[in-house]
PDB file of N, CA, C and O in Angstrom:
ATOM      1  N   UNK A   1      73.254 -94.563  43.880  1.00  0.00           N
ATOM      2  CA  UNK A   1      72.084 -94.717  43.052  1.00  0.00           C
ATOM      3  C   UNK A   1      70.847 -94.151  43.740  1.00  0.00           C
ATOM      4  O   UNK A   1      70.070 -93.429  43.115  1.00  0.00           O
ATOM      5  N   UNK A   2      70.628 -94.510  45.186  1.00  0.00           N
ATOM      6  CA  UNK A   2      69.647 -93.766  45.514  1.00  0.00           C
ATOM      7  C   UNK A   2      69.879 -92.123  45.692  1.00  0.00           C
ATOM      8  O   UNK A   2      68.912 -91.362  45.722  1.00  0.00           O
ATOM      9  N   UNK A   3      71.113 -91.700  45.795  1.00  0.00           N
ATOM     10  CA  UNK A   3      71.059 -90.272  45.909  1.00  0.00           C
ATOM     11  C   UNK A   3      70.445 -89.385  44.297  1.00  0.00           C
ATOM     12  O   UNK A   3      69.873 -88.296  44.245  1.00  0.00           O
ATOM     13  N   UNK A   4      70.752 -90.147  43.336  1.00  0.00           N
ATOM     14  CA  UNK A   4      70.163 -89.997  42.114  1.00  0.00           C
ATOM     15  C   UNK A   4      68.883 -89.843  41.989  1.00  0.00           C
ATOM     16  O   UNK A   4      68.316 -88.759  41.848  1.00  0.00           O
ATOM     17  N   UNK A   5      68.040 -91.602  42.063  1.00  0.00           N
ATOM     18  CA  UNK A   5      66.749 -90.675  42.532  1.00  0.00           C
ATOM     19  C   UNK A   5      66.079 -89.844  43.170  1.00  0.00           C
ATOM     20  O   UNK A   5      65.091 -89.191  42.834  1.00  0.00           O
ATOM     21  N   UNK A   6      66.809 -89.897  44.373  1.00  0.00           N
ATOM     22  CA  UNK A   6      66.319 -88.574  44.981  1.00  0.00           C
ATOM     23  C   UNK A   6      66.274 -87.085  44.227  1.00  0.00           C
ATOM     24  O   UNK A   6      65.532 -86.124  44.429  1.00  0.00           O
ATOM     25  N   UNK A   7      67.131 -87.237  43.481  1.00  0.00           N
ATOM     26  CA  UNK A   7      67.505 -85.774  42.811  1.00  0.00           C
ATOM     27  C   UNK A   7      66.609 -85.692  41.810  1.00  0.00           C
ATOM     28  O   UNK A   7      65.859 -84.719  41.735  1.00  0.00           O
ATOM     29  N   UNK A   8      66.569 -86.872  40.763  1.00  0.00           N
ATOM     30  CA  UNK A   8      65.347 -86.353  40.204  1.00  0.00           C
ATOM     31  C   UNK A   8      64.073 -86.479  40.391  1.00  0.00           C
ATOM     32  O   UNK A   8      63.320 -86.079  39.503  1.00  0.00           O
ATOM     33  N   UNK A   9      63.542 -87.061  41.582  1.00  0.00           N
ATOM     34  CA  UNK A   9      62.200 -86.683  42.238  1.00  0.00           C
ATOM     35  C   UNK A   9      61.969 -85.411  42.317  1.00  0.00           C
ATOM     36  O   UNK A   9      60.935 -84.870  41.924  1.00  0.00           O
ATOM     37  N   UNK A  10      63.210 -84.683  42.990  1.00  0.00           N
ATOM     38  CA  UNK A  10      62.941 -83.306  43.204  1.00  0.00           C
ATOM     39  C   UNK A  10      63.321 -82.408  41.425  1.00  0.00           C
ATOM     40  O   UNK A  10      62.446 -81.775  40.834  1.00  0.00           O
ATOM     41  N   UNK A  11      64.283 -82.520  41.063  1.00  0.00           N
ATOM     42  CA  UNK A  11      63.574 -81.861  39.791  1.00  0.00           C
ATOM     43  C   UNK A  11      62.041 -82.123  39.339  1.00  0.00           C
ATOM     44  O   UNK A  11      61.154 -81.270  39.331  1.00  0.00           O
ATOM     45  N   UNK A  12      61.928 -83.358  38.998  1.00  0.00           N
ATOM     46  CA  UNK A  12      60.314 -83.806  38.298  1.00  0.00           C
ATOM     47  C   UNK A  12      59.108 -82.803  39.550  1.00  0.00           C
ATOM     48  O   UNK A  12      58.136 -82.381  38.922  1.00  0.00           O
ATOM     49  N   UNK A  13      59.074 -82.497  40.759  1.00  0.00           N
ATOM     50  CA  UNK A  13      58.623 -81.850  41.477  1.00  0.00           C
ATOM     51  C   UNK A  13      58.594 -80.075  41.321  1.00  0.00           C
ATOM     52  O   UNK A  13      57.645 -79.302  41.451  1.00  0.00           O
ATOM     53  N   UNK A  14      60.072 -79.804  40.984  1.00  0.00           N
ATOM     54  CA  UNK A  14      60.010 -78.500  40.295  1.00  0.00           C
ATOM     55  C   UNK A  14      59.736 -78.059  39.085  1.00  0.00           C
ATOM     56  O   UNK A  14      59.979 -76.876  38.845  1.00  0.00           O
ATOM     57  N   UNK A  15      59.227 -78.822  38.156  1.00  0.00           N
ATOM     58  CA  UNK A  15      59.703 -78.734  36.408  1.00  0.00           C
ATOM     59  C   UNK A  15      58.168 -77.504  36.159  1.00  0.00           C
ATOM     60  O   UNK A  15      58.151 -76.619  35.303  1.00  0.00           O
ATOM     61  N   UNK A  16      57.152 -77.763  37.045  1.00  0.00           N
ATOM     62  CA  UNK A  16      56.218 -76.338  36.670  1.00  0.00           C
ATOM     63  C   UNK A  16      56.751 -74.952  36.863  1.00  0.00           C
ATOM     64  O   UNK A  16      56.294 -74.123  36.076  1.00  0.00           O
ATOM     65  N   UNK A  17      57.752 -74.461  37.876  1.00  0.00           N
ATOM     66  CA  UNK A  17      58.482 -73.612  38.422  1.00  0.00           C
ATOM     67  C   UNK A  17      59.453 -73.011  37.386  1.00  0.00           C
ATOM     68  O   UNK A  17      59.616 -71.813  37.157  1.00  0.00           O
ATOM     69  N   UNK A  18      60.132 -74.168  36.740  1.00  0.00           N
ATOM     70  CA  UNK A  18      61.076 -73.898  35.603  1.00  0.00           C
ATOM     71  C   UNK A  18      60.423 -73.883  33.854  1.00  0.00           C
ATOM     72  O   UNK A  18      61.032 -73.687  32.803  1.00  0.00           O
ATOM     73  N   UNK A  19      59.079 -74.153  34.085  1.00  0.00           N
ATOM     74  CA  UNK A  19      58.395 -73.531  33.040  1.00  0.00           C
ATOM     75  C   UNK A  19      58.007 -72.250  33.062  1.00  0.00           C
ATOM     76  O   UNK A  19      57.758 -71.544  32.084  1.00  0.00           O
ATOM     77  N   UNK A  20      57.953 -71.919  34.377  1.00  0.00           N
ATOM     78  CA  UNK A  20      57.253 -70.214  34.220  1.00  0.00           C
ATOM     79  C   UNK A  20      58.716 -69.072  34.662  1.00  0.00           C
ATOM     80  O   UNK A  20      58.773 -67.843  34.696  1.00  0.00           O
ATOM     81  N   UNK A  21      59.641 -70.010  34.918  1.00  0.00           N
ATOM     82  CA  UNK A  21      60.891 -68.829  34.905  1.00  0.00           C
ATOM     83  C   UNK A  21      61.210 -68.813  33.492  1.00  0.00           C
ATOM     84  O   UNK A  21      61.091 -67.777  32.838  1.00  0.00           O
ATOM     85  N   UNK A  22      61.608 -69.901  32.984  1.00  0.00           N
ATOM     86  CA  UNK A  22      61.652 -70.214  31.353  1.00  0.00           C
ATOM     87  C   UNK A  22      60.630 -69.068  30.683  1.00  0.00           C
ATOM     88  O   UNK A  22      61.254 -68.722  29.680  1.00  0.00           O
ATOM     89  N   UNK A  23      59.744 -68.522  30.704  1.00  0.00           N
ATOM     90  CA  UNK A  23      58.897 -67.458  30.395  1.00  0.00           C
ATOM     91  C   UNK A  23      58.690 -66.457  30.657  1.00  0.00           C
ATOM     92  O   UNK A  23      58.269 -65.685  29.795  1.00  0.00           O
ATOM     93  N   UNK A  24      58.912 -66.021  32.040  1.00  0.00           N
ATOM     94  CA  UNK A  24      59.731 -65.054  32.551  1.00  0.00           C
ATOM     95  C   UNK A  24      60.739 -64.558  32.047  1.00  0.00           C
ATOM     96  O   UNK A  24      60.680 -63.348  31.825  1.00  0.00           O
ATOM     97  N   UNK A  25      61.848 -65.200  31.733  1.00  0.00           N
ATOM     98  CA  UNK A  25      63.019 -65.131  31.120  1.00  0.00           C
ATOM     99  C   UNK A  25      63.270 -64.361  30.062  1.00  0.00           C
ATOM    100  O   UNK A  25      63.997 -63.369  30.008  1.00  0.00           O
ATOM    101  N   UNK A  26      62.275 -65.146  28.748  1.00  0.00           N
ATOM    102  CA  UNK A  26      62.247 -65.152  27.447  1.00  0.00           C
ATOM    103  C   UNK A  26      61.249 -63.494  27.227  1.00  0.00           C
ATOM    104  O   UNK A  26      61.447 -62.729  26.283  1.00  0.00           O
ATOM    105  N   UNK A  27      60.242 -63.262  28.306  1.00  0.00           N
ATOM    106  CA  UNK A  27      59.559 -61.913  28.195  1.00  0.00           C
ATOM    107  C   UNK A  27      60.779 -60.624  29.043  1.00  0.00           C
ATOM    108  O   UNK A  27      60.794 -59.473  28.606  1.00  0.00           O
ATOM    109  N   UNK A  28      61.590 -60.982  30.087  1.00  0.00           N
ATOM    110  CA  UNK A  28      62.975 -59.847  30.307  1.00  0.00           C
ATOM    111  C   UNK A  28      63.803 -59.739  29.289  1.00  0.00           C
ATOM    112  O   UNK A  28      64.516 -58.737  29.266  1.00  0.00           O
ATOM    113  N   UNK A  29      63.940 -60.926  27.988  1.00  0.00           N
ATOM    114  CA  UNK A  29      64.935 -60.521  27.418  1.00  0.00           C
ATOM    115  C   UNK A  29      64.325 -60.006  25.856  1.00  0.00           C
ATOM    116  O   UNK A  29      64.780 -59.629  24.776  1.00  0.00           O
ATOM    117  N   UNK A  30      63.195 -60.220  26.403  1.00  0.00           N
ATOM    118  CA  UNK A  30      62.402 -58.798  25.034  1.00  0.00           C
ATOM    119  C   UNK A  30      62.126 -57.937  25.377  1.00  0.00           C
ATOM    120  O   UNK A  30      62.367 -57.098  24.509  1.00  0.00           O
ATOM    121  N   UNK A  31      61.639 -57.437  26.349  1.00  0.00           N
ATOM    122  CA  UNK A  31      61.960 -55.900  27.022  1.00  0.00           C
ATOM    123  C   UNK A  31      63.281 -55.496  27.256  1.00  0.00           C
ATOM    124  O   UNK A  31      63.583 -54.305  27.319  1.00  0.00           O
ATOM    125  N   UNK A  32      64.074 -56.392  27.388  1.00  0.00           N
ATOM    126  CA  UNK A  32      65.008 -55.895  27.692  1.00  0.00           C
ATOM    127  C   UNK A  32      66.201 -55.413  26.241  1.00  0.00           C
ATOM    128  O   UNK A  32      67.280 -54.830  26.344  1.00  0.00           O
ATOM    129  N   UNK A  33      65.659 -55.804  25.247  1.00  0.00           N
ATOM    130  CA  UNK A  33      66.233 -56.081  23.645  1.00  0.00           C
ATOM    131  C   UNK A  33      65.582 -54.626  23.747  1.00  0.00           C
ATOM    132  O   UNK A  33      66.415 -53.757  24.005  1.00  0.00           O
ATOM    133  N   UNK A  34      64.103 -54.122  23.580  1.00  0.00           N
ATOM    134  CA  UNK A  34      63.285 -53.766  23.293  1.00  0.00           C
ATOM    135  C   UNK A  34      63.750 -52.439  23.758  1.00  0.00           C
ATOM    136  O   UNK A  34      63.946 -51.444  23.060  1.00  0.00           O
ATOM    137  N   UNK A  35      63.887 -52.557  24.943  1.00  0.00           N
ATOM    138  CA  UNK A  35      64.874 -50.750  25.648  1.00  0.00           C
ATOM    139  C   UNK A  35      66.334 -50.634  24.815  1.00  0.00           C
ATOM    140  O   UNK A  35      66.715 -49.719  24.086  1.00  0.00           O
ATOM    141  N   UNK A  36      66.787 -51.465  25.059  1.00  0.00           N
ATOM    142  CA  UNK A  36      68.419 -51.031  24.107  1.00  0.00           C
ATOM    143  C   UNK A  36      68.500 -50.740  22.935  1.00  0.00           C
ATOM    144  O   UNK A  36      69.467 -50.112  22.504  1.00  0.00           O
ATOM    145  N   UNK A  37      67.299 -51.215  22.026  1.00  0.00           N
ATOM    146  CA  UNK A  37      67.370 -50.899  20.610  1.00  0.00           C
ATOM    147  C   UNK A  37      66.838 -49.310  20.799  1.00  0.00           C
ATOM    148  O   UNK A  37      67.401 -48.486  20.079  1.00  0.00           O
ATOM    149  N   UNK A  38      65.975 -48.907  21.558  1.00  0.00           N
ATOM    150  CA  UNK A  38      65.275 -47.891  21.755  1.00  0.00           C
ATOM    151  C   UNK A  38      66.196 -46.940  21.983  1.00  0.00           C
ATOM    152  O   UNK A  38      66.266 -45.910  21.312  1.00  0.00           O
ATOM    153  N   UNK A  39      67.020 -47.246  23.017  1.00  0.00           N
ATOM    154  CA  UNK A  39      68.189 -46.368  23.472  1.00  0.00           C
ATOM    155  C   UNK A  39      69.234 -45.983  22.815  1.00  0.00           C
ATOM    156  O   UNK A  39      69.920 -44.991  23.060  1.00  0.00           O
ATOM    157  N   UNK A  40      69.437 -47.081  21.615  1.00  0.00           N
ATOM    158  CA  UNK A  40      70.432 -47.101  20.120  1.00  0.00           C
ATOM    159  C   UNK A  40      69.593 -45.989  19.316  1.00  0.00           C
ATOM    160  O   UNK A  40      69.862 -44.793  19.204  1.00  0.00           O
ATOM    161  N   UNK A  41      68.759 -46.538  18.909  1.00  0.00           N
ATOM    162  CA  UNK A  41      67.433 -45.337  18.242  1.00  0.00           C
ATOM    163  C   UNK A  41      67.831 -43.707  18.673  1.00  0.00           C
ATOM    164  O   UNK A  41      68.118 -42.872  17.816  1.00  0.00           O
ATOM    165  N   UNK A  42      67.802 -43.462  19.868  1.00  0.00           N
ATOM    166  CA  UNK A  42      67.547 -42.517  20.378  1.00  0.00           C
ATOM    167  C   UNK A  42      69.095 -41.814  20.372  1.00  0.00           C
ATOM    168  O   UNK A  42      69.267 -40.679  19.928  1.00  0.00           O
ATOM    169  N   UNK A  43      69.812 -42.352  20.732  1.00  0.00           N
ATOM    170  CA  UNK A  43      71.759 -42.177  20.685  1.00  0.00           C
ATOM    171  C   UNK A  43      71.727 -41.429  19.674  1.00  0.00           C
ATOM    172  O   UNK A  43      71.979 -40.236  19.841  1.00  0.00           O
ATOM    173  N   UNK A  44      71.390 -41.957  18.275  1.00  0.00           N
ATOM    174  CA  UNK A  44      71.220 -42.404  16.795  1.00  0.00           C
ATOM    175  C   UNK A  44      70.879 -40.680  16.419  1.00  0.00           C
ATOM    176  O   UNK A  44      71.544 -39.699  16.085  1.00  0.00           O
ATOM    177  N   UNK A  45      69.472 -40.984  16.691  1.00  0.00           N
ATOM    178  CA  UNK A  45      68.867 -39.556  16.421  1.00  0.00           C
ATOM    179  C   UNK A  45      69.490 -38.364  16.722  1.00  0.00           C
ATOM    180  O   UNK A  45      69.716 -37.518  15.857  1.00  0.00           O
ATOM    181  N   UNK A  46      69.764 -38.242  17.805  1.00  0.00           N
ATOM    182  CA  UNK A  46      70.411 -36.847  18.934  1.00  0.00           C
ATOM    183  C   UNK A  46      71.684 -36.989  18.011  1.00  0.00           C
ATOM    184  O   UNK A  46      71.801 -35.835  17.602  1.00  0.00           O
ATOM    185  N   UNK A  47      73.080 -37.985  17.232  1.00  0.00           N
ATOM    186  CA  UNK A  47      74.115 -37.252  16.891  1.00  0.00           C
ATOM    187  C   UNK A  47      74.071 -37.075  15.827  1.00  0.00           C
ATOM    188  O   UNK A  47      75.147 -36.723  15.343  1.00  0.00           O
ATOM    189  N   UNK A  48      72.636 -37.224  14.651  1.00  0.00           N
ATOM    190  CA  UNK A  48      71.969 -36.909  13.816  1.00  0.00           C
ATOM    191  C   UNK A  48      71.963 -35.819  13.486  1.00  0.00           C
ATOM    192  O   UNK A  48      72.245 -35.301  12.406  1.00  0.00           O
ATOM    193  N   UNK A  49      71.445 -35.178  14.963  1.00  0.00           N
ATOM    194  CA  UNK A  49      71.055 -34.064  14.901  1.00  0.00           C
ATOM    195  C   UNK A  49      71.922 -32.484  15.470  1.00  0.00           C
ATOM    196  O   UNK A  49      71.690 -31.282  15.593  1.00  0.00           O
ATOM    197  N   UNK A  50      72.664 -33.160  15.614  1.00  0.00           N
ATOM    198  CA  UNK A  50      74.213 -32.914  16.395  1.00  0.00           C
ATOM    199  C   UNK A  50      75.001 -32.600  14.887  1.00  0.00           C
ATOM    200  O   UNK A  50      75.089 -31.446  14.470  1.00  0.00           O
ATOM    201  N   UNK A  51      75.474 -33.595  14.243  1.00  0.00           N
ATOM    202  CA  UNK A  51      76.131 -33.520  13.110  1.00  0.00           C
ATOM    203  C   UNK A  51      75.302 -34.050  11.847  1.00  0.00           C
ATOM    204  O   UNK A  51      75.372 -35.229  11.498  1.00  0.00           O
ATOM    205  N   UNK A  52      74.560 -33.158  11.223  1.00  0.00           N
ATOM    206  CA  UNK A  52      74.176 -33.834   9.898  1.00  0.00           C
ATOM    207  C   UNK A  52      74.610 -34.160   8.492  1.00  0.00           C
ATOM    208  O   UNK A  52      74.087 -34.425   7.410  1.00  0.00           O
ATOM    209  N   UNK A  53      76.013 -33.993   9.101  1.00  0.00           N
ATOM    210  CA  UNK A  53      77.078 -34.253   7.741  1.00  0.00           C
ATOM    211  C   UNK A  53      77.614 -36.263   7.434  1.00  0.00           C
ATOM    212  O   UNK A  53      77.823 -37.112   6.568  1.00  0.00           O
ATOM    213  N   UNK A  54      77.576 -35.986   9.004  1.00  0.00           N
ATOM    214  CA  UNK A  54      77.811 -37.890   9.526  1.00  0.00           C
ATOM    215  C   UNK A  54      76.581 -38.576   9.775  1.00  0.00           C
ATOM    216  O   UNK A  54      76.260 -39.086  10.848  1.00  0.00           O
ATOM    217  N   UNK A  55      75.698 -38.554   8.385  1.00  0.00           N
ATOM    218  CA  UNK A  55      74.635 -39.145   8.707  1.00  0.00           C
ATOM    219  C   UNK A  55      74.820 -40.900   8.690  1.00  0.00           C
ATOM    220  O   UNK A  55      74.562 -41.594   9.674  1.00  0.00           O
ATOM    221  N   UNK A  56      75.337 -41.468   7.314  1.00  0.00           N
ATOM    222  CA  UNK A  56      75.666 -42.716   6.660  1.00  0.00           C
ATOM    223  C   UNK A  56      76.444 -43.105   8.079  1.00  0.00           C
ATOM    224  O   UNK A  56      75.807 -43.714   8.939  1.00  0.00           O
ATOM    225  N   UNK A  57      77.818 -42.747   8.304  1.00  0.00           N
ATOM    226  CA  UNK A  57      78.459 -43.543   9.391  1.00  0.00           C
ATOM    227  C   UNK A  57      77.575 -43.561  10.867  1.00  0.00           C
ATOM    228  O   UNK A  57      77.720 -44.612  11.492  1.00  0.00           O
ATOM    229  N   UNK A  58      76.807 -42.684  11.414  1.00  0.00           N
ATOM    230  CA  UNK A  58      76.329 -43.028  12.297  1.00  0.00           C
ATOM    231  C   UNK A  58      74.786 -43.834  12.234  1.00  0.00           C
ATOM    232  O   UNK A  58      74.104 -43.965  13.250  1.00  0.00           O
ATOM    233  N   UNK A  59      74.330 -44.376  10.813  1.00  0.00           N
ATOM    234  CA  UNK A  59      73.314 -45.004  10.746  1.00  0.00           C
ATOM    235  C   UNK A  59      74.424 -46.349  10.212  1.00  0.00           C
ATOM    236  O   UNK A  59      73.385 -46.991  10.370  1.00  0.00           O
ATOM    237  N   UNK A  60      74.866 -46.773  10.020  1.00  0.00           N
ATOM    238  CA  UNK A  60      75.993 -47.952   9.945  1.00  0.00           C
ATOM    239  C   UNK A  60      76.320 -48.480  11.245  1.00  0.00           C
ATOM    240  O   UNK A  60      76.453 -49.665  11.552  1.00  0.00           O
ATOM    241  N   UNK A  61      76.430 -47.495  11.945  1.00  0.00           N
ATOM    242  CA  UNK A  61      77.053 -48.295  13.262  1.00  0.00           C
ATOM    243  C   UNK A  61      75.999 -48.362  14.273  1.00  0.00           C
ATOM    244  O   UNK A  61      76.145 -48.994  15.320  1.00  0.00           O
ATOM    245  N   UNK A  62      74.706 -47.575  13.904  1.00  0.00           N
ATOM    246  CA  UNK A  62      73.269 -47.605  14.765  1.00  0.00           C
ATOM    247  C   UNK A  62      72.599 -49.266  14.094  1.00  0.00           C
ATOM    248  O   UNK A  62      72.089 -49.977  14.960  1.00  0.00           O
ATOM    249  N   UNK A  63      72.606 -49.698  12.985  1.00  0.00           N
ATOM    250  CA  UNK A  63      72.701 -50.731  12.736  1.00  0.00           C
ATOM    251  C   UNK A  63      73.229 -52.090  12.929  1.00  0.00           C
ATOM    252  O   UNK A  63      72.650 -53.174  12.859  1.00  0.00           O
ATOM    253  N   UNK A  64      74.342 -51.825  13.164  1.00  0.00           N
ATOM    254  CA  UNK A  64      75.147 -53.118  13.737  1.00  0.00           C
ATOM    255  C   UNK A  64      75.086 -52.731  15.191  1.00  0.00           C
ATOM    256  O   UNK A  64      75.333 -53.745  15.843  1.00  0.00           O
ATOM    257  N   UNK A  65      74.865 -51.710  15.973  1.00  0.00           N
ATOM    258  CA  UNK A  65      74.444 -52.236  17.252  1.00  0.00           C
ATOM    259  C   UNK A  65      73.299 -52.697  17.658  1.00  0.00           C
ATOM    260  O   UNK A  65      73.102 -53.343  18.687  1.00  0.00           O
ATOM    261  N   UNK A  66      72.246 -52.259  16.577  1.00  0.00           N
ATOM    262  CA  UNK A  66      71.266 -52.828  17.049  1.00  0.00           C
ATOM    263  C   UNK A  66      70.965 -54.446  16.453  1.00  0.00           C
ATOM    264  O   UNK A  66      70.322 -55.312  17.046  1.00  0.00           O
ATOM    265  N   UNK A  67      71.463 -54.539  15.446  1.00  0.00           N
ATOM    266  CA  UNK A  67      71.672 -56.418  15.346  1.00  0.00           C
ATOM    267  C   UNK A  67      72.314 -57.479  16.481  1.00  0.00           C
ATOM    268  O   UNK A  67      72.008 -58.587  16.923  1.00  0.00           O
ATOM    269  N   UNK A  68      73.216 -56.647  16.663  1.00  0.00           N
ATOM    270  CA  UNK A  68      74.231 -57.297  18.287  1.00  0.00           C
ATOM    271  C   UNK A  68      73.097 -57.291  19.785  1.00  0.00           C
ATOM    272  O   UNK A  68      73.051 -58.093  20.718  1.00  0.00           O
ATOM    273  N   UNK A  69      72.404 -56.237  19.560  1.00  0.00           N
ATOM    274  CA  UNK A  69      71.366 -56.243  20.609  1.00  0.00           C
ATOM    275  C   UNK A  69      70.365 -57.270  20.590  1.00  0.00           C
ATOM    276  O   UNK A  69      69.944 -57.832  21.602  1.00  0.00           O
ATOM    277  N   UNK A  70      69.824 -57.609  18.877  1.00  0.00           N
ATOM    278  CA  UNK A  70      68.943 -58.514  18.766  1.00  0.00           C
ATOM    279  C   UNK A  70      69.913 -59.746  18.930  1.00  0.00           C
ATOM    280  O   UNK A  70      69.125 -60.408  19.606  1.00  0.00           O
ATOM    281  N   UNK A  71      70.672 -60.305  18.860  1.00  0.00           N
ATOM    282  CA  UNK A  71      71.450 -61.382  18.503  1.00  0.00           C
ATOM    283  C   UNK A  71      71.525 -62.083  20.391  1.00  0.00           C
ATOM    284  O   UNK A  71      71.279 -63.229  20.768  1.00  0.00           O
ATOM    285  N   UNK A  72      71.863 -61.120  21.047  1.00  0.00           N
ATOM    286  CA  UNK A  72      71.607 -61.262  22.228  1.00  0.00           C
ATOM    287  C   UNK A  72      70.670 -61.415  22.678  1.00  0.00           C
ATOM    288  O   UNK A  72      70.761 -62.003  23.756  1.00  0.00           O
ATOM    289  N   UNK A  73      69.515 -61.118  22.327  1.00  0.00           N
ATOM    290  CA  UNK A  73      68.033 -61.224  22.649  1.00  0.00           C
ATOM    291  C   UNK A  73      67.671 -62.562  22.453  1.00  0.00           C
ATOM    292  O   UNK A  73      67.357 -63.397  23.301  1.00  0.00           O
ATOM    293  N   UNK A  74      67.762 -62.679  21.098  1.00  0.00           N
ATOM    294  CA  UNK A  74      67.872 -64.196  20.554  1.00  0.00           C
ATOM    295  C   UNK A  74      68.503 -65.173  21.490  1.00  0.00           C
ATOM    296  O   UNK A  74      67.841 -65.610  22.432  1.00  0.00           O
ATOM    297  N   UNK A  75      68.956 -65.310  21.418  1.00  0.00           N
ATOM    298  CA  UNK A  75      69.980 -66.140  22.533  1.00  0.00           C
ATOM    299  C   UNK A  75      69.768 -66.567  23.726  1.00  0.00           C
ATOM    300  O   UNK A  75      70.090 -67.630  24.256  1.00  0.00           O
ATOM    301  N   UNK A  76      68.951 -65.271  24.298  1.00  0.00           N
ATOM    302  CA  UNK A  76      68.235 -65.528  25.471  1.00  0.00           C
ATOM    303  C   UNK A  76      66.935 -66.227  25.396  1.00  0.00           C
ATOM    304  O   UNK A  76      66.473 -66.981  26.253  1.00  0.00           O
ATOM    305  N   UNK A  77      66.332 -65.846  24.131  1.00  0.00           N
ATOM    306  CA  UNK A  77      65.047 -66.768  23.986  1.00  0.00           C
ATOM    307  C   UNK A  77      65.146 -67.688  23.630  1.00  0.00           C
ATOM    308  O   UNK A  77      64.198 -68.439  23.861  1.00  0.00           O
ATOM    309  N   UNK A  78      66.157 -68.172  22.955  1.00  0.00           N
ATOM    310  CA  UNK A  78      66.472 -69.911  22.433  1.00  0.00           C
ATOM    311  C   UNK A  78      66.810 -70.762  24.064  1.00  0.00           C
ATOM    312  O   UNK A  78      66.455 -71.866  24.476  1.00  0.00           O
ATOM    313  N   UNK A  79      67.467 -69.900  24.559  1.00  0.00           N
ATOM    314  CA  UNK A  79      67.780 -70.956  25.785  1.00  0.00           C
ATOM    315  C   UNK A  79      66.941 -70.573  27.080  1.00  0.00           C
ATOM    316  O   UNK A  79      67.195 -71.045  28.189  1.00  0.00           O
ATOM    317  N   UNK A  80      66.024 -69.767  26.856  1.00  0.00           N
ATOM    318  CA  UNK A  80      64.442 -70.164  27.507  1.00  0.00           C
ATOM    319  C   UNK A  80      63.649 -71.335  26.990  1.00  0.00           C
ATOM    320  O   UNK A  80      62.912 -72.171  27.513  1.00  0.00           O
ATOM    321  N   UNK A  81      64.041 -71.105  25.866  1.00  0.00           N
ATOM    322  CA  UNK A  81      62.791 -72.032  25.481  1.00  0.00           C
ATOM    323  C   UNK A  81      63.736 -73.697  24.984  1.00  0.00           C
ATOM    324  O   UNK A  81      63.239 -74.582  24.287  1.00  0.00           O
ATOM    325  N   UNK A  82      65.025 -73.714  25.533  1.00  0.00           N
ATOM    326  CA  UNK A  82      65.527 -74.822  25.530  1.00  0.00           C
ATOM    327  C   UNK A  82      65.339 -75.406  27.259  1.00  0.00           C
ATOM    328  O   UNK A  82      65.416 -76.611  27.497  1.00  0.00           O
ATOM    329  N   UNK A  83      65.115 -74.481  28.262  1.00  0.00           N
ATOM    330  CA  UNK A  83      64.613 -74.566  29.363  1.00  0.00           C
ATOM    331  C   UNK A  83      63.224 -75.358  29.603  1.00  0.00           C
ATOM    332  O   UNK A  83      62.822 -76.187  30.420  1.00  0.00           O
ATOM    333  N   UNK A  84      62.719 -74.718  28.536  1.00  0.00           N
ATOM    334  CA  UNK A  84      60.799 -75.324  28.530  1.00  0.00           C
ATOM    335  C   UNK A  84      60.362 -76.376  27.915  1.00  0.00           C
ATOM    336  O   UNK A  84      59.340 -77.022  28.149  1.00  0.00           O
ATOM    337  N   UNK A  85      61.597 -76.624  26.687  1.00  0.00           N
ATOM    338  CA  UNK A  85      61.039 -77.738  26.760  1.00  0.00           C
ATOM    339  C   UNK A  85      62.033 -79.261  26.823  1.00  0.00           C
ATOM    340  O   UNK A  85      61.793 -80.412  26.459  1.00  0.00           O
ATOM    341  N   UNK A  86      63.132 -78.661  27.418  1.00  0.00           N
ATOM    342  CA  UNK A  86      63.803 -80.231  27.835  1.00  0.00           C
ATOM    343  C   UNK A  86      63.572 -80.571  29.373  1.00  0.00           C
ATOM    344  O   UNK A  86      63.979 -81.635  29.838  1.00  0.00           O
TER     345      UNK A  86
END
């Protein structure tokens, strides 16, 4: 029992630390969403422009990667901000 409190003395001691990684976090995984969609974008364009016969299938699948990119993004910001505030 006392090793318990001890433990959460020291969390309750860190919990400002794990508010600003918690934010940290949640701003890497929007830059980081933010480059991959960019980089999908850009993939996108160039075999566009490469083949303009396969326009529909390569804007179909530039689409669902970039939802999978956001979905991941998401994810990361829900459990930042399940960080911040439990």
């Amino acid at each position: 029992m006392i090793t318990l409190s001890i433990i959460l003395q020291a969390v309750a001691e860190f919990a400002p630390m794990a508010k600003m990684g918690a934010g940290i976090g949640a701003g890497l995984a929007t830059i980081g969403a933010g480059i991959g969609i960019g980089n999908i974008g850009r993939g996108a364009l160039e075999a566009i422009a490469r083949q303009p016969e396969s326009i529909g299938d390569i804007r179909s699948n530039m689409i669902i990667a970039a939802a999978l990119v956001e979905g991941v993004a998401f994810f990361a910001i829900v459990v930042c901000l399940l960080i911040l505030f439990i």
